[in-house]
C-alpha positions as a Markdown table, in Angstrom:
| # | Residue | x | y | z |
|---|---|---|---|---|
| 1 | Unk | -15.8 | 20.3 | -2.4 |
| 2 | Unk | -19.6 | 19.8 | -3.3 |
| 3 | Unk | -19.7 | 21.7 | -6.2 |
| 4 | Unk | -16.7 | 19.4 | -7.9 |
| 5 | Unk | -17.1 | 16.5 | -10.2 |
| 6 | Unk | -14.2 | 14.2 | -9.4 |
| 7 | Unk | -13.3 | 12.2 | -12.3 |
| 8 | Unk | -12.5 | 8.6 | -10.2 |
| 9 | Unk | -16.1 | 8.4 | -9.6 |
| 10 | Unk | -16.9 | 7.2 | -13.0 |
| 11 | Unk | -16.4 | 3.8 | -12.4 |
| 12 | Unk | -19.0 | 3.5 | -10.2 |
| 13 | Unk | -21.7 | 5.7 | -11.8 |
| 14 | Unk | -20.9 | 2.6 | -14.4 |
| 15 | Unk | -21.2 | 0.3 | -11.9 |
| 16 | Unk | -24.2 | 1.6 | -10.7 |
| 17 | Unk | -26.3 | 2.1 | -14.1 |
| 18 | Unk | -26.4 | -1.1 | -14.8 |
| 19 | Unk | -28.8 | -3.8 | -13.7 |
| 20 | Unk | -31.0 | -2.7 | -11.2 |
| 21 | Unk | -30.6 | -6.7 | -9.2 |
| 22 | Unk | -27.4 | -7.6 | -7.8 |
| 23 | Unk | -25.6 | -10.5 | -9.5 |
| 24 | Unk | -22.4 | -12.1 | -9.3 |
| 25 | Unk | -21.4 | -9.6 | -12.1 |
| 26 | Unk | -22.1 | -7.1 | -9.7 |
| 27 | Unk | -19.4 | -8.1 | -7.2 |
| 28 | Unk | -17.0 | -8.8 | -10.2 |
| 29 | Unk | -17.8 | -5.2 | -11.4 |
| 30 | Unk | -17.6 | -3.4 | -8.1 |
| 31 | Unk | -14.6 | -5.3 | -7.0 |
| 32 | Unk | -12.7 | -4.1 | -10.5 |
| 33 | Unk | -13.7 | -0.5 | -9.4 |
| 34 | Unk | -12.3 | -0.5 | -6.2 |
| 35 | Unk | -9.3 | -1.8 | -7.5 |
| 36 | Unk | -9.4 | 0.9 | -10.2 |
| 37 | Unk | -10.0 | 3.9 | -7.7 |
| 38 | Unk | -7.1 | 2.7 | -6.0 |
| 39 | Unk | -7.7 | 1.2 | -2.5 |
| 40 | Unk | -5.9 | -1.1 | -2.9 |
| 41 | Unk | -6.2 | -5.3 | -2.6 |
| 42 | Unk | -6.4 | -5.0 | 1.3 |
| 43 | Unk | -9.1 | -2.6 | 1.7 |
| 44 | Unk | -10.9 | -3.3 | -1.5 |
| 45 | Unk | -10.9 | -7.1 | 0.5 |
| 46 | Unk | -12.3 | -5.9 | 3.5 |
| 47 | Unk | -15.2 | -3.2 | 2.3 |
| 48 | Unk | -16.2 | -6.7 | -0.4 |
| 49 | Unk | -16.4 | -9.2 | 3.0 |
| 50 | Unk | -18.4 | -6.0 | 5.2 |
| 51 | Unk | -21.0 | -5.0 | 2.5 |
| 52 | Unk | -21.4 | -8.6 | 1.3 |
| 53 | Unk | -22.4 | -9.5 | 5.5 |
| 54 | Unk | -24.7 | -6.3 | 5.1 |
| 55 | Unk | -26.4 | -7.2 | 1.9 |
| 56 | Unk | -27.3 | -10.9 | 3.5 |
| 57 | Unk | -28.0 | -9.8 | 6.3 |
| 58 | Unk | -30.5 | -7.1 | 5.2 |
| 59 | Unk | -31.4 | -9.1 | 3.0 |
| 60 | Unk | -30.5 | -6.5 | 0.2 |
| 61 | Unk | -31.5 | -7.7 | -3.5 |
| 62 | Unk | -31.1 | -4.1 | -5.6 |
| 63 | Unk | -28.3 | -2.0 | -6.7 |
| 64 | Unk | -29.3 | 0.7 | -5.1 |
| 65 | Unk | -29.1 | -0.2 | -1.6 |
| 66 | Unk | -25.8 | -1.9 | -2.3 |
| 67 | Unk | -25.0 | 1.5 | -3.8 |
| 68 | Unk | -26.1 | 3.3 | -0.4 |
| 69 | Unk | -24.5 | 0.7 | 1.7 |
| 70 | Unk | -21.2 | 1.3 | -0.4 |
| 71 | Unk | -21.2 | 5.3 | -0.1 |
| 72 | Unk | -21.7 | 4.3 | 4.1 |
| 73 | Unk | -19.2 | 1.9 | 4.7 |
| 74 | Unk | -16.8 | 3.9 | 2.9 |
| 75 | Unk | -17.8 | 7.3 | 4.9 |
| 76 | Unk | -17.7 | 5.1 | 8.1 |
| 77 | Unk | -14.2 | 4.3 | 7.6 |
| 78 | Unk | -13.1 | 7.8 | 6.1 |
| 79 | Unk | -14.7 | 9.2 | 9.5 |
| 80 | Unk | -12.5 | 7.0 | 12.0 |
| 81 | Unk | -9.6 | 9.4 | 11.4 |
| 82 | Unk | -9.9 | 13.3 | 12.9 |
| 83 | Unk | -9.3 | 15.8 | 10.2 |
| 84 | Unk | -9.4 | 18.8 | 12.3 |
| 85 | Unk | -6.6 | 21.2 | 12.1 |
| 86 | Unk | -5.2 | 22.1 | 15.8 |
| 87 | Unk | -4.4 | 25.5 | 15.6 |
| 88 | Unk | -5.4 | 27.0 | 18.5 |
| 89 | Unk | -1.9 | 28.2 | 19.7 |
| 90 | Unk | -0.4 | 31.6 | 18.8 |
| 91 | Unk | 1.2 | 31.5 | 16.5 |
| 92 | Unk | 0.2 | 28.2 | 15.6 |
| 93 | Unk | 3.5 | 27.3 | 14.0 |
| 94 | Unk | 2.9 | 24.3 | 10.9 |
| 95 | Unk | 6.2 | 22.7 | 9.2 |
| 96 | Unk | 5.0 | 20.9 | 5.7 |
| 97 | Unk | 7.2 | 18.2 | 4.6 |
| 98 | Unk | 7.3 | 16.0 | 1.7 |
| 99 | Unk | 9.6 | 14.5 | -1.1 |
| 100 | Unk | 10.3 | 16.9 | -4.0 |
| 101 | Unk | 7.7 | 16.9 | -7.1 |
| 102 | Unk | 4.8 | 16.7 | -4.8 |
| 103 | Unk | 3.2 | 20.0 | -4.7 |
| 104 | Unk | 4.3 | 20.9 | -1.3 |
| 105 | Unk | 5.6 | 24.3 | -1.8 |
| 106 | Unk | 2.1 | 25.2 | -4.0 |
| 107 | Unk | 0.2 | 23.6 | -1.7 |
| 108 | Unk | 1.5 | 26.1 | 1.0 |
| 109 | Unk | 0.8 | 29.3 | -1.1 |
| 110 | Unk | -3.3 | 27.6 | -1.7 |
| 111 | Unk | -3.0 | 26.4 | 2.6 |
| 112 | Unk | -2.2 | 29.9 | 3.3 |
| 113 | Unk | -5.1 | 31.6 | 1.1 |
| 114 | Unk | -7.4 | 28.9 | 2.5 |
| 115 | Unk | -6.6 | 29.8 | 6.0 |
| 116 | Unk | -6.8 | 34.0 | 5.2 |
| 117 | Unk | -10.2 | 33.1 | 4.3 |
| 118 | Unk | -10.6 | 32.8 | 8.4 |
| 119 | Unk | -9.5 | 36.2 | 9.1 |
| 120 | Unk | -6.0 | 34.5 | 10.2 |
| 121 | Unk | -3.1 | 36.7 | 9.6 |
| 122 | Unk | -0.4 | 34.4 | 8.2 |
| 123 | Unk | 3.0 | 34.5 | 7.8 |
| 124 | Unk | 5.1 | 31.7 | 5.6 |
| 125 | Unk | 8.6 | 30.7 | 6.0 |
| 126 | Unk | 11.1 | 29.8 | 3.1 |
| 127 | Unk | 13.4 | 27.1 | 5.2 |
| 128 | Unk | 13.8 | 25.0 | 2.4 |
| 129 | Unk | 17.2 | 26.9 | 1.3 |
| 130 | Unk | 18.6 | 23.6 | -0.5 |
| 131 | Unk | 16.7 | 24.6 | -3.4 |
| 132 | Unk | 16.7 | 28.2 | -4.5 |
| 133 | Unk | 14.1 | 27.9 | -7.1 |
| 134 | Unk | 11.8 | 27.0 | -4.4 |
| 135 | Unk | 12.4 | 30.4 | -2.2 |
| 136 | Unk | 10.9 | 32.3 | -5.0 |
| 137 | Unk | 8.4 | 29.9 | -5.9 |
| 138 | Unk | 6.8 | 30.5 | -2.6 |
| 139 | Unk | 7.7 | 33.6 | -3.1 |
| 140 | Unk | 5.1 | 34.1 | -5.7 |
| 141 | Unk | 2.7 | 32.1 | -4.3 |
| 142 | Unk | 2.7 | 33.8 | -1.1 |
| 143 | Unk | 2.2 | 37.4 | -3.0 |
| 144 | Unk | -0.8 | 35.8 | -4.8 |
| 145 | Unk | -2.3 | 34.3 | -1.3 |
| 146 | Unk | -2.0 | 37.9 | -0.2 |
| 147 | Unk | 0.5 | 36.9 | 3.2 |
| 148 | Unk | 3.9 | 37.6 | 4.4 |
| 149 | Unk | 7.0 | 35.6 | 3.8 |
| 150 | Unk | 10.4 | 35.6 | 5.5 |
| 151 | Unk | 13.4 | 34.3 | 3.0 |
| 152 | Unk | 16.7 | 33.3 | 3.4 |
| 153 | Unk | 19.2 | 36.6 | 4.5 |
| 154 | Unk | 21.6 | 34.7 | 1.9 |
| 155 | Unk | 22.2 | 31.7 | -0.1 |
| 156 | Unk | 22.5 | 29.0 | 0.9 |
| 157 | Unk | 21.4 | 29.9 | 4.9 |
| 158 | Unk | 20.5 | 27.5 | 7.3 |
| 159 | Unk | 17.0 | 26.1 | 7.2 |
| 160 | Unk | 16.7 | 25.9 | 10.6 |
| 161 | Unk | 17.6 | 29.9 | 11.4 |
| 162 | Unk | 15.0 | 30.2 | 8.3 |
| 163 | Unk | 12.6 | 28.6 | 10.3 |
| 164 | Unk | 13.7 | 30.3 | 13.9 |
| 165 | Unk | 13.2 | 33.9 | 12.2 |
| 166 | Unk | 9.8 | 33.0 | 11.0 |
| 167 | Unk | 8.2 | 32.0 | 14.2 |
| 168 | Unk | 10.4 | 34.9 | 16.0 |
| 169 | Unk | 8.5 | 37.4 | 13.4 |
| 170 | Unk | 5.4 | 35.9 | 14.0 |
| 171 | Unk | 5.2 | 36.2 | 17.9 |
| 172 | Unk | 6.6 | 39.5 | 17.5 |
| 173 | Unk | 4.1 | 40.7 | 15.0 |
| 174 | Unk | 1.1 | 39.5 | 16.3 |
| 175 | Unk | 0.6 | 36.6 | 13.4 |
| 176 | Unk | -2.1 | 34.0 | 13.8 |
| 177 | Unk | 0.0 | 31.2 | 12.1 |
| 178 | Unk | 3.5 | 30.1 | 10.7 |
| 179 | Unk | 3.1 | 27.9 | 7.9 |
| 180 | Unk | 6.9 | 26.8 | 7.1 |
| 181 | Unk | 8.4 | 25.0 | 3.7 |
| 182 | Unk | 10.9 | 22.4 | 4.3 |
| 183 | Unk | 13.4 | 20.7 | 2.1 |
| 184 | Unk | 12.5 | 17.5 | 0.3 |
| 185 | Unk | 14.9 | 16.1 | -1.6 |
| 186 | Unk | 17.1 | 13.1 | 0.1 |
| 187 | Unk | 14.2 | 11.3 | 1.6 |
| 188 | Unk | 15.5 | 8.4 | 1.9 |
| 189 | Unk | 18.8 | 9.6 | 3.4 |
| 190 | Unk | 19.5 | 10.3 | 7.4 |
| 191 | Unk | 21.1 | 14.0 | 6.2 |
| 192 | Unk | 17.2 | 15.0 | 5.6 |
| 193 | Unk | 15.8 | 14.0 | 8.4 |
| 194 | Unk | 18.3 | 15.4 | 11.0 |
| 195 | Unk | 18.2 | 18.6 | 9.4 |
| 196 | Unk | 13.7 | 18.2 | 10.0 |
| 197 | Unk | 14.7 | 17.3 | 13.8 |
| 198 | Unk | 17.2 | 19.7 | 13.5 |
| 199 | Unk | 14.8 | 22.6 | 12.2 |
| 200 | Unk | 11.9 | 21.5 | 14.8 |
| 201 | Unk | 14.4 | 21.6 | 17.6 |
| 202 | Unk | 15.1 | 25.2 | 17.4 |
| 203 | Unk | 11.1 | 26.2 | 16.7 |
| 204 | Unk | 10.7 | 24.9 | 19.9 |
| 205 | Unk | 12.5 | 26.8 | 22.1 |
| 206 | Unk | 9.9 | 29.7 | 21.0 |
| 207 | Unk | 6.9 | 28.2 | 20.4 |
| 208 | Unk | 5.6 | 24.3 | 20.1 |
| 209 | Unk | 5.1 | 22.9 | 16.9 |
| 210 | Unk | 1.1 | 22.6 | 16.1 |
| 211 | Unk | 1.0 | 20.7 | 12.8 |
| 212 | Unk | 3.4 | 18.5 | 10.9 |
| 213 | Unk | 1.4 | 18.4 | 7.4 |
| 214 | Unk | 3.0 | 15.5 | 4.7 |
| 215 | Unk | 2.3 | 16.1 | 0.9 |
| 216 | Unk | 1.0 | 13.3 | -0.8 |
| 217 | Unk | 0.5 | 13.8 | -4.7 |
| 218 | Unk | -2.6 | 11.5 | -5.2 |
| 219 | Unk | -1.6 | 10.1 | -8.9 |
| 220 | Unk | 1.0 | 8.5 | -7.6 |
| 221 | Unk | -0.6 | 6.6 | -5.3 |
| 222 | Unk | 1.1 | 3.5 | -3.1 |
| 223 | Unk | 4.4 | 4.8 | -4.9 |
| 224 | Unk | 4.2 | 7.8 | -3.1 |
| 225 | Unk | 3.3 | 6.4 | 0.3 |
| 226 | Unk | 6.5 | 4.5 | -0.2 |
| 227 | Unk | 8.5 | 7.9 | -0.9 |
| 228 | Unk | 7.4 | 9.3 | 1.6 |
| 229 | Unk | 7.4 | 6.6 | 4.6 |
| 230 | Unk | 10.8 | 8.2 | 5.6 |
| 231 | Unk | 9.1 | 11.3 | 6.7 |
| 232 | Unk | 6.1 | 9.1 | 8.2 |
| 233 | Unk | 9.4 | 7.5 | 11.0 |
| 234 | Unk | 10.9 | 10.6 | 11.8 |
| 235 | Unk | 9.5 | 13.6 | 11.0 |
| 236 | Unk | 6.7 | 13.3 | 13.8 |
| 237 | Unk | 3.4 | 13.6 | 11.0 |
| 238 | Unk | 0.1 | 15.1 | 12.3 |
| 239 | Unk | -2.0 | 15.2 | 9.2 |
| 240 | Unk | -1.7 | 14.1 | 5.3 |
| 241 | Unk | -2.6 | 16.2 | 2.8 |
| 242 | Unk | -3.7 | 15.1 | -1.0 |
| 243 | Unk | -2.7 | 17.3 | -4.0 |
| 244 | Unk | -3.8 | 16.3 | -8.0 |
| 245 | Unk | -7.2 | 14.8 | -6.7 |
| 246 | Unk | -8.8 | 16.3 | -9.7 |
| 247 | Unk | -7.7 | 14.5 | -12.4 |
| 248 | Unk | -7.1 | 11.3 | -10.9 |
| 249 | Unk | -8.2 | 8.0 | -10.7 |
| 250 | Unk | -7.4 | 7.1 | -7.6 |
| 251 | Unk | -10.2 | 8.4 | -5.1 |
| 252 | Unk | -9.6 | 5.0 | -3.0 |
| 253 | Unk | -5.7 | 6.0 | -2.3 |
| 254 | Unk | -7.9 | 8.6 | 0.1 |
| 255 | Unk | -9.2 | 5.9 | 2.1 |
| 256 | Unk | -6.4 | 3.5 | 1.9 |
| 257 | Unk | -3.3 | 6.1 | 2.7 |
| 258 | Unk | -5.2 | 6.7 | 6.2 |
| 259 | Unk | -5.6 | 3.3 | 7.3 |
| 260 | Unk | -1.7 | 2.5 | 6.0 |
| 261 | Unk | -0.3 | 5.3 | 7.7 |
| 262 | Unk | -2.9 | 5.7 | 10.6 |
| 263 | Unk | -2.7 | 9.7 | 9.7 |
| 264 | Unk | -5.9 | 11.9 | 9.2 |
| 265 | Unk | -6.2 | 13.2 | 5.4 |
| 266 | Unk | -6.9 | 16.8 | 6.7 |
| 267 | Unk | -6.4 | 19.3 | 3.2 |
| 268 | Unk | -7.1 | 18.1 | -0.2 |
| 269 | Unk | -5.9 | 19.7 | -3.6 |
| 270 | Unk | -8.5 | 19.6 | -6.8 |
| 271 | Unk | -6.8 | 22.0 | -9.2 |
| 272 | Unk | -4.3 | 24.1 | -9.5 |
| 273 | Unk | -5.9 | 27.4 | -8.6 |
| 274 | Unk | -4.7 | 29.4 | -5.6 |
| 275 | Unk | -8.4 | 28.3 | -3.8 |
| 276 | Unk | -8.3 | 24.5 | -5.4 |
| 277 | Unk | -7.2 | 23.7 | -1.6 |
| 278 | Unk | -9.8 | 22.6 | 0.7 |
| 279 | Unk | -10.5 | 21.0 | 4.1 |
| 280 | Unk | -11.2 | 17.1 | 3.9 |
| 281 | Unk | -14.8 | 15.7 | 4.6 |
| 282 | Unk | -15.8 | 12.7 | 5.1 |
| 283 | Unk | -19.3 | 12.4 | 3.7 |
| 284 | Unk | -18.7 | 14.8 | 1.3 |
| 285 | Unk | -15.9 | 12.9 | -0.6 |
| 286 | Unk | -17.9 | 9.5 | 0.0 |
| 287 | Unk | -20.4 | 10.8 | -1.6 |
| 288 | Unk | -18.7 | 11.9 | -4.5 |
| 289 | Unk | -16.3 | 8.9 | -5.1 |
| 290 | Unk | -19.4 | 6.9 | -5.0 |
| 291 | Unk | -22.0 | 8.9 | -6.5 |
């Protein structure tokens, strides 16, 4: 991530090449960015009341500092959420769910290139047999990331037997992790979510389930939180990941999405190469969004 330029920075490089005091300009300007980046009214409210106690109380008078005590506030609050990956269990068996259009069966192919980069050896499983385009789109992606895939025996098969047959082939053949793709159309219906249950039930009689990773696509911001609340209820969520960070303008849905949901961000997406997938960090991304 340090090597990238994220575009929803440049309201604040703005912000911060003005005026070297702080004015009351400067609170009207940096509260339009926040709202810009997309942290919505909430948490743009609360980082405005906590820097402007800091700045009186420091007795802070340059742009600078605010500019410091921004980047620190933000990190602070990015850093209250864990966004380790627990995948200490073999195999370490990870469902990813998410509404359709979000990236999520890309995101696999780039999570399972990522994770090869640790010497794993990684198996992916095609359970999301409502949509056959999506078999051989992981398909692809999986030949790319250089790792196994079981598909569907037939059209049309059960997702959950999909998802059985992975995790059996992984313990069998000595893989590290299970990464499996799940259906995402439906969200809002109870179908979709009994077949998730249903499809995490029979994992479980072989191995437990490590990771339950939701795909967020970050241009959509509090409209796709809203999409994808369903999964949030019932699908048991350990971790968030962001795709389409790159050319967005929302940086702040990062921060917001977290304290919303109360989930750790814990992979983010900045491109759409097969290694534009990385782990989240903290300081790293505060430092960036701010500048």
């Amino acid at each position: 991530m340090a090597e990238r330029s994220w575009s929803f920075s440049k309201a604040f490089r703005t912000l911060f090449t003005g005026p070297e005091l702080i004015t009351d300009e400067t609170w009207d300007d940096l509260e339009a960015a926040l709202i810009t980046a997309d942290f919505g009214p909430d948490v743009t409210e609360s980082i405005l009341d906590q820097l402007r106690a800091d700045v009186e109380r420091h007795r802070v008078t340059e742009v600078k500092d605010m500019r410091r005590m921004l980047r620190d506030a933000i990190e602070e609050r990015l850093a209250a959420y864990d966004p380790t990956l627990h995948l200490s269990e073999r195999p370490a068996v990870i469902l990813v769910v998410g509404v359709n259009g979000v990236g999520k069966t890309t995101t696999i192919g780039k999570f399972a290139k990522y994770l090869t980069a640790f010497e794993k050896k990684i198996v992916v499983g095609a359970a999301d047999t409502f949509r056959a385009a999506a078999v051989e789109q992981l398909a692809t992606w999986a030949e790319r990331a250089g790792v196994d895939i079981v598909k569907p025996q037939q059209q049309g098969q059960d997702p959950a037997s999909v998802a059985f047959q992975t995790v059996e082939q992984a313990k069998n053949e000595g893989y590290d992790i299970a990464i499996i793709d799940t259906a995402g159309r439906l969200q809002t219906k109870g179908g979709l979510m009994d077949e998730l249950g249903k499809v995490r039930r029979v994992i479980e009689k072989q191995a437990p389930v490590a990771e339950v990773l939701l795909v967020l696509d970050a241009t959509t911001g509090q409209n796709g939180l809203a999409q994808a609340e369903a999964f949030i209820e019932h699908a048991g969520v350990t971790g968030l990941v962001l795709t389409k960070l790159d050319g967005s303008a929302k940086g702040g849905f990062v921060l917001s999405v977290q304290q919303k949901t109360g989930l750790p961000i814990k992979l983010v997406g900045q491109g759409e190469g097969i290694g534009d997938l990385t782990g989240f960090t903290p300081h790293v991304f505060a430092q960036q969004l701010v500048g």
